[in-house]
Structure formats: structure tokens, C-alpha cells
N, C-alpha and C positions, 0 to 999 in steps of 0.2 A: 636741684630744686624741683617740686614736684607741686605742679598744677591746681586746684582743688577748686573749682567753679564753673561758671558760665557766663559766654557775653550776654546779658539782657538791658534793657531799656530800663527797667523796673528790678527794684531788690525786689528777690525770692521771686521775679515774675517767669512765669510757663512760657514765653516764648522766647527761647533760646537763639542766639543768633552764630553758633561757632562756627558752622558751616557757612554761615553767609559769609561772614568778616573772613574766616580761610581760602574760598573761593575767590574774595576779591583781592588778598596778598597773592595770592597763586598768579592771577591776571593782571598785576601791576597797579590795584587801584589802591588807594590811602581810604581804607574805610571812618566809615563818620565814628565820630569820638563818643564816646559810651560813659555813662558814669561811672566811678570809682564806687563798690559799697566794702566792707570790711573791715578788717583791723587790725592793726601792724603784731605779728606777733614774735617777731623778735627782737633783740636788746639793741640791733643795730639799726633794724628799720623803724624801731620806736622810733629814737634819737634823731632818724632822717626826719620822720614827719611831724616831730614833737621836740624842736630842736631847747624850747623852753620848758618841755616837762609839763605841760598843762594838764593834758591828756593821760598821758602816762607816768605819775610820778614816781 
């Protein structure tokens, strides 16, 4: 599986936090919860987050 984003506060926002949240797993801390932005794009992760097909028919 292959990565393709960034931890931010804000969709598409400029301040990037991957170095901070890496630093804090490095050091043992549970960093603060981030919002989810995106969108499922395969058949299985549809089906996890869409389990009635609303979203993805």
C-alpha cells in the first residue's frame, strides 16, 4: 500500500503536521486525532465505509 497525503487540521490545508505526529509516535505519545478527508477508492474499502451503498453505488 502506498501513502499519498498529509497529516493536516484543514482539507488541502498548508500546514502539514507528518513530522510532528512522527516525532510524537517515535517518543511514545498517542498524538491528537486528525480529521479523515478523502475517499475510499477501492471495492473493499468502499464496502467497509459504505456498507449500505449510499455513497458508492
Amino acid at each position: 500500500m502506498v501513502f499519498l497525503g498529509g497529516y493536516t487540521e484543514r482539507k488541502q490545508g498548508l500546514a502539514y503536521l507528518d513530522l510532528q505526529t512522527l516525532e510524537q509516535l517515535r517518543a511514545g505519545i498517542q498524538p491528537s486525532p486528525l480529521p479523515v478527508y478523502g475517499c475510499g477508492v477501492s471495492t473493499s474499502l468502499q464496502s467497509a465505509l459504505d456498507p449500505l451503498r449510499i455513497k458508492y453505488p
